[in-house]
C-alpha positions as a LaTeX table, in Angstrom:
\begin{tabular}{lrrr}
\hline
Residue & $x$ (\AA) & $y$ (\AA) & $z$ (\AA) \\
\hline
Unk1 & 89.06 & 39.65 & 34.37 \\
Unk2 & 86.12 & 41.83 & 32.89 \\
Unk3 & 83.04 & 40.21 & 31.95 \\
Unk4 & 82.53 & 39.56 & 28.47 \\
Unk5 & 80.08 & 42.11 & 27.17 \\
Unk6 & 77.92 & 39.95 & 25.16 \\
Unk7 & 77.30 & 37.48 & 28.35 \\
Unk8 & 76.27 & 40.38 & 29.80 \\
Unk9 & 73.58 & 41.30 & 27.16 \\
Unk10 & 72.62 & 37.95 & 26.66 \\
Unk11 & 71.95 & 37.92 & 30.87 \\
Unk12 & 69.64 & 40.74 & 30.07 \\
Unk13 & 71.75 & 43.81 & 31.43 \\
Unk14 & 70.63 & 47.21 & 29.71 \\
Unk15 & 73.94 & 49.11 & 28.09 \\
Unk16 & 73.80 & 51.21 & 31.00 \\
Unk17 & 74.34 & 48.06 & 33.67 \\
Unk18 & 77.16 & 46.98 & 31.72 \\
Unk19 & 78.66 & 50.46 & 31.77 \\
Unk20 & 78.86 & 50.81 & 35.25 \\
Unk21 & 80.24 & 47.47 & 35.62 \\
Unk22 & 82.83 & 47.56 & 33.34 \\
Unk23 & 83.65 & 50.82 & 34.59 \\
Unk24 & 84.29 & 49.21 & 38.17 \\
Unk25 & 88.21 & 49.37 & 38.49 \\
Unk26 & 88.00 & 47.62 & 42.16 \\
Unk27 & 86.92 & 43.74 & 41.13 \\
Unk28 & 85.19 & 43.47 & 44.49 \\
Unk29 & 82.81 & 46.31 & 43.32 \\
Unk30 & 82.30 & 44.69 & 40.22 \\
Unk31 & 80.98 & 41.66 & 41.67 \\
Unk32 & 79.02 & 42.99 & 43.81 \\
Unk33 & 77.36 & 44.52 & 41.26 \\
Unk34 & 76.78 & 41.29 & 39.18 \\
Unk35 & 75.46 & 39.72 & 42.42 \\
Unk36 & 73.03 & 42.48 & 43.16 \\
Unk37 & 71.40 & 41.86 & 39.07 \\
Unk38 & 71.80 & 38.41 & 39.46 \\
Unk39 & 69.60 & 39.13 & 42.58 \\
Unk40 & 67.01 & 41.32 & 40.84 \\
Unk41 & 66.47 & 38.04 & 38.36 \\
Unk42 & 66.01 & 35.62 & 41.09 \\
Unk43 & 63.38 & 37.45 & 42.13 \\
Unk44 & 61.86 & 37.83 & 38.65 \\
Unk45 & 61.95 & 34.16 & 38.30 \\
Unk46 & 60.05 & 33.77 & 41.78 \\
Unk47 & 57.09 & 36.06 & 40.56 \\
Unk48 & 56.72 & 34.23 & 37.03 \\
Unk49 & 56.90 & 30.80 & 39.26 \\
Unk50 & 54.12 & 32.39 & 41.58 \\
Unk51 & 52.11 & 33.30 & 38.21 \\
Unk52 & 53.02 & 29.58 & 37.21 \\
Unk53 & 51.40 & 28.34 & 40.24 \\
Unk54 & 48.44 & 30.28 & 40.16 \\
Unk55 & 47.85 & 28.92 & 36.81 \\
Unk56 & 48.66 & 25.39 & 37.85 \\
Unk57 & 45.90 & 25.66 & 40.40 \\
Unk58 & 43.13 & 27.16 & 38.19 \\
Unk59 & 43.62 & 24.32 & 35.86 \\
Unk60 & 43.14 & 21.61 & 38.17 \\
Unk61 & 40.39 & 23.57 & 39.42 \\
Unk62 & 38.56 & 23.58 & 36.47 \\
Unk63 & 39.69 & 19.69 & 35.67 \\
Unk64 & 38.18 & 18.40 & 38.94 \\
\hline
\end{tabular}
C-alpha cells in the first residue's frame, strides 16, 4: 500500500520526499525511508524540548 500523499504533506515531507517515496517499488525501501524522516522529526522535537527547557529554567530563575 502507498502512503496517502496528503498524510505525507500534512507530516511535513517537501514534494520532493514524497517523490522518492512513492517512487520506491520495493516496500521495504519505502519504509525505510519513512522511518529515516520520521527520525529527522524526533530529533526536531528533542531540540524544541531542549529550547523548552531552557526556557522553563530561566523562568523559575527569575520567579525565585
Amino acid at each position: 500500500m502507498k502512503p496517502d500523499y496528503d498524510s505525507l504533506i500534512n507530516a511535513g515531507l517537501s514534494k520532493e520526499e514524497i517523490a522518492k517515496i512513492s517512487g520506491c517499488e520495493d516496500q521495504e525501501m519505502e519504509i525505510r525511508m519513512l522511518r529515516k524522516y520520521r527520525y529527522k522529526l524526533l530529533d526536531e522535537v528533542h531540540e524544541k524540548q531542549q529550547s523548552l527547557d531552557a526556557i522553563d529554567y530561566m523562568i523559575c530563575k527569575i520567579q525565585k
